[in-house]
C-alpha positions in Angstrom: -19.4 24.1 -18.8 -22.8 22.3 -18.5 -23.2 18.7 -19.7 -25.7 18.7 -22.5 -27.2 15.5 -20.4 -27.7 17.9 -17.6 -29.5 20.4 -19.4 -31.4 18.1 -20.6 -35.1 18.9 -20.1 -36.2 15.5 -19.1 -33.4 14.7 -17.1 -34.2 18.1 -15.3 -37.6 17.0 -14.5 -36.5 13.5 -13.4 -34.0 15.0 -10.9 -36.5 17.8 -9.4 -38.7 15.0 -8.7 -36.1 12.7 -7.0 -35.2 16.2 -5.3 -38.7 16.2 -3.8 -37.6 12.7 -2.3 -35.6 13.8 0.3 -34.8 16.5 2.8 -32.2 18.9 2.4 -30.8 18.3 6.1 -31.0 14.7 5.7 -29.0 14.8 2.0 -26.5 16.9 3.7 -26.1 13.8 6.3 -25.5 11.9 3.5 -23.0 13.8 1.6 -21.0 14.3 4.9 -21.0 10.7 5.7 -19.7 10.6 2.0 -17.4 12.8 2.5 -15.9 11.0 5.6 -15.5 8.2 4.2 -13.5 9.7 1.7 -11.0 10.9 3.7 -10.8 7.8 5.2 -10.1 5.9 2.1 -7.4 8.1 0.8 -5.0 6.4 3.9 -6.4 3.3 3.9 -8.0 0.2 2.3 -10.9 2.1 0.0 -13.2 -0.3 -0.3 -14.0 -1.4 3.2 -14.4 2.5 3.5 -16.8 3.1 0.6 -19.3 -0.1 1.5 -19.5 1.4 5.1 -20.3 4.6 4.0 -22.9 2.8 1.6 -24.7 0.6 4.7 -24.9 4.1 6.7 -26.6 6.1 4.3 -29.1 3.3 3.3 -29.3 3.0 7.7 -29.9 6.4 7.7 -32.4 6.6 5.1 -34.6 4.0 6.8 -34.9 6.0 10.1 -37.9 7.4 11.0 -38.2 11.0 11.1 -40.3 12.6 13.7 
C-alpha cells in the first residue's frame, strides 16, 4: 500500500526534481555504502558505523565527476 504522502502530487514533483540532482550510478554508490554500513552496525557499535557512512557519502558527493 502507497502512503497517501507519497502520492502526493506535490511531493511527486518535489522528489522528480531532487531525482534530477543526481546520477543513478552515483545514488547506487550511495545506497551501497549505506548498505555496508548497515551490516556493519548490526555486530557492532551502530553509531560510529552510521556517521562513517554519513562523511563518505557527503565525500563522495563532493567529487568531481569527469
Amino acid at each position: 500500500m502507497r502512503s497517501r504522502k507519497m502520492s502526493n502530487p506535490e511531493t511527486q514533483k518535489a522528489l522528480a526534481a531532487q531525482a534530477e540532482l543526481i546520477e543513478n550510478d552515483r545514488l547506487l554508490d550511495l545506497i551501497d555504502q549505506f548498505a555496508q554500513a548497515e551490516g556493519r552496525m548490526k555486530w557492532r557499535r551502530t553509531e560510529t558505523h552510521f556517521e562513517v557512512a554519513i562523511i563518505k557519502a557527503i565525500q563522495s558527493l563532493n567529487q568531481a565527476t569527469l
